[in-house]
C-alpha positions in Angstrom: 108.5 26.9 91.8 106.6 29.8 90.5 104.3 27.6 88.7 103.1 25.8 92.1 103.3 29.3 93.8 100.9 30.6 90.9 98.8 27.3 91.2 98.5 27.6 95.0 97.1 31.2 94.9 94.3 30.5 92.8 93.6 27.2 93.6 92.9 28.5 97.2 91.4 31.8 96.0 89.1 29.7 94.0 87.6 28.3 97.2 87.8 31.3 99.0 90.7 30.4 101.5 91.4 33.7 102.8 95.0 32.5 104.7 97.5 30.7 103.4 101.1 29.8 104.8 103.9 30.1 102.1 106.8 28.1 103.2 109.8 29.5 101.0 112.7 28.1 104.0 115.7 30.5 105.0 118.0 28.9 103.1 122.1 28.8 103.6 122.6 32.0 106.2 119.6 33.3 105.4 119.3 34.0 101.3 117.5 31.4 100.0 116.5 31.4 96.2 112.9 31.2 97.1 113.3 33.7 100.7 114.2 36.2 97.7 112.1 35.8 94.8 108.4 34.7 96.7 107.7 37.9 97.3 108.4 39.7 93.6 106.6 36.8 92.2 103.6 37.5 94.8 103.7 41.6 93.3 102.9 39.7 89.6 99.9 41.2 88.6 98.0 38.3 87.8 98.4 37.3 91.6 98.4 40.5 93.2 94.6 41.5 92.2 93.8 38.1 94.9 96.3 39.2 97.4 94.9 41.3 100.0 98.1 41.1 101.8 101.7 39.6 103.0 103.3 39.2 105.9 106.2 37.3 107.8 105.2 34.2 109.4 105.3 33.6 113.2 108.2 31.6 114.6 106.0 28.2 115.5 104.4 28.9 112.0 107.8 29.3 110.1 109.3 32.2 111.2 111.7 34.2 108.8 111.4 31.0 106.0 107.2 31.5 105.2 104.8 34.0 104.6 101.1 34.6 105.1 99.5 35.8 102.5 
């Protein structure tokens, strides 16, 4: 999963696709492998240089399981 998280930043940052949608999912009650470890893996600093910035995700866009960066 990091892999396509990596792949998907600079793919998009390489056509200059300012917002993405990051759909990590909640998982069971709420502490999904991914819900947890997106974001540190978003901090890495060959990602973080393209990131301008994160946040949580609207309800009809994903709510608490995705993230716009």
């Amino acid at each position: 999963a990091y892999d396509a998280i990596v792949q998907f930043i600079e793919t998009n940052y390489m056509y200059q696709r300012r917002n993405l949608l990051i759909i990590t999912g909640k998982g069971d009650k709420g502490t999904g492998v991914l819900k947890q470890q997106v974001p540190h893996w978003l901090e890495n600093k060959e990602l973080k240089i393209k990131i301008l910035a994160i946040a949580p995700a609207r309800a009809e866009d994903g709510g608490k399981g995705a993230l716009y960066v």
